[in-house]
DOMAR-24655 format. One record per residue (C-alpha): x, y, z; residue in three letters. Coordinates in steps of 0.25 Angstrom, whole numbers, plus 5000, padded with zeros to 4 digits. Example, Ala and Ser with C-alpha at 12.3 -4.5 7.8 and 13.67 -1.06 7.14 Angstrom:
! DOMAR-24655
504949825031ALA 505549965029SER 
//
This chain:
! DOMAR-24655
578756145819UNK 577556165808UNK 576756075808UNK 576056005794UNK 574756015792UNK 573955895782UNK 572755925775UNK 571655825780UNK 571355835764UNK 572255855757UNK 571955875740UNK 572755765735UNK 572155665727UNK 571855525732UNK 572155595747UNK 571355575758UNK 571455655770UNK 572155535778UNK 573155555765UNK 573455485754UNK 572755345756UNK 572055305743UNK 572555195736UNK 573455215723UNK 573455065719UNK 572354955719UNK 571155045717UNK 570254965713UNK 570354885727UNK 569655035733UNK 568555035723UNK 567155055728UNK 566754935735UNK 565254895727UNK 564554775737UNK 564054655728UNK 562554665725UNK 561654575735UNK 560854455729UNK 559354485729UNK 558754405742UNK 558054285738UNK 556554245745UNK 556654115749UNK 555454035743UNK 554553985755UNK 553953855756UNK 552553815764UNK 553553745774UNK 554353875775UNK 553253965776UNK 552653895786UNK 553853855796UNK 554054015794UNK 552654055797UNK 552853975811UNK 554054055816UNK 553354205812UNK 553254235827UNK 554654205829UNK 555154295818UNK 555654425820UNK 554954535811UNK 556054525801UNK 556054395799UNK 554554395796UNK 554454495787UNK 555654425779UNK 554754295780UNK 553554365774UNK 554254435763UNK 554954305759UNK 553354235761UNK 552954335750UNK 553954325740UNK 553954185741UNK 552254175739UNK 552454285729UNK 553454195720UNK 552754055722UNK 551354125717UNK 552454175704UNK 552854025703UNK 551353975704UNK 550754065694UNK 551954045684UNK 551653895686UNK 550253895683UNK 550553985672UNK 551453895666UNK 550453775669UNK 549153865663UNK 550153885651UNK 550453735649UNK 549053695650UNK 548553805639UNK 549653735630UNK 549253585633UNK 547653625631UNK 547953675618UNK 548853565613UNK 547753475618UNK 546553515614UNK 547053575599UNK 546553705601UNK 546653815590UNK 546353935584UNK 545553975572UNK 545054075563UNK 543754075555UNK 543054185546UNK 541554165544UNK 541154135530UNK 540154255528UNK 540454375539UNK 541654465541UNK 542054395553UNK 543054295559UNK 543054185569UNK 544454175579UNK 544454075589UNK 545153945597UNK 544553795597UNK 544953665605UNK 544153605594UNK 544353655582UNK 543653565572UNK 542553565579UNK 542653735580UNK 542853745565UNK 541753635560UNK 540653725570UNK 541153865563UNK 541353805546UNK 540153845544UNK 540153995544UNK 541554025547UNK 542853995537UNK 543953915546UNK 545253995541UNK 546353935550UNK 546353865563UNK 547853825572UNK 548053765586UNK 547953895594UNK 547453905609UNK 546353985618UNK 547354085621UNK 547854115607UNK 546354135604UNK 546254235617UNK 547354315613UNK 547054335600UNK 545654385605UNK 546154475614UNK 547054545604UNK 545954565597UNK 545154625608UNK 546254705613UNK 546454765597UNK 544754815595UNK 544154685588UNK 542954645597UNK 542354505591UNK 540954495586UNK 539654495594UNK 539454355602UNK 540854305599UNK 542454305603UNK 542854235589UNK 542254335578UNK 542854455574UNK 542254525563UNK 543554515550UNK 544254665547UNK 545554685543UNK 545954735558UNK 545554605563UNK 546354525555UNK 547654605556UNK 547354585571UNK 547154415570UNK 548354415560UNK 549354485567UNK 549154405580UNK 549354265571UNK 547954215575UNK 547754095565UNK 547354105551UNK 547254255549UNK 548554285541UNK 548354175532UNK 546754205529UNK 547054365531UNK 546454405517UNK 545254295518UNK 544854385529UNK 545054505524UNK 544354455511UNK 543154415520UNK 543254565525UNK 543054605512UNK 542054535504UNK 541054545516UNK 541354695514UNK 541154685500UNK 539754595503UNK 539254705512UNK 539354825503UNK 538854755490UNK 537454725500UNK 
//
């Protein structure tokens, strides 16, 4: 008798060497199996009452447990100070804003009635600020603005090269630079009184050179 020999793997297509097994209908039932993605674990927020009843049962707590206590005490701290200071800058925000309302501050911009110079600044009294400077200083405009519009605009100016004059934050002596500076960042008055200014440039040039 001969006997019959099988190869173990045999070439065919779709064979295997337990033979032909593979499926020839409902394919898609054999696709690759793809485990659904886990939700990110939660921290649970602790309380003072939970902090301290699991503070009392350290000792009874195997080292695993501890250390997910401790990790879930940080990241619960961690998210209470995020709370807390986006609270109190919420609070520092609405307090700004009800002091201004309040007390009427504003902006101003004033250019002296003889030298090449001009006068930016912020009042919570503005009448009495403008009847203090008529004197020498022409009041070209003045609008409700606020300490911190004033601060800003000083720091642009810092932060572009214009340093004010000795003994003052408020004066800067007028150039063309200057007011393209003031104008671009809206503060009040500049765009509408741009060629006064320029002109005061000017004619205090002129003055100079005919000395």
């Amino acid at each position: 008798m001969k006997t019959k020999y099988f190869s173990t793997c045999p070439n065919d297509e779709d064979n295997s060497p337990m033979g032909n097994v593979a499926p020839t209908e409902n394919r898609a039932a054999y696709k690759k199996y793809v485990a659904p993605k886990e939700p990110e674990y939660q921290f649970q927020d602790l309380t003072d009452a939970d902090i301290e009843k699991k503070m009392s049962l350290l000792d009874s707590m195997d080292l695993r447990d501890q250390l997910k206590f401790a990790i879930t005490l940080i990241k619960s701290q961690r998210k209470s100070q995020s709370q807390i200071l986006e609270s109190l800058g919420r609070l520092e925000k609405g307090q700004s804003t009800l002091m201004d309302k309040l007390v009427k501050t504003e902006v101003y911009l004033l250019m002296h009635k003889k030298r090449r110079c001009l006068k930016i600044g912020y009042s919570e009294n503005i009448d009495g600020r403008l009847k203090h400077h008529r004197k020498e200083w022409i009041i070209l405009a003045h609008e409700h603005g606020s300490k911190q519009r004033e601060s800003r605009m000083k720091h642009v100016l810092k932060e572009s090269g214009f340093i004010p004059m000795p003994c003052t934050e408020e004066v800067f002596e007028i150039t063309p630079e200057l007011v393209d500076i003031l104008e671009a960042n809206g503060w009040v008055g500049v765009h509408d009184n741009r060629d006064k200014l320029l002109e005061k440039d000017l004619q205090l040039d002129l003055i100079s050179k005919n000395v």
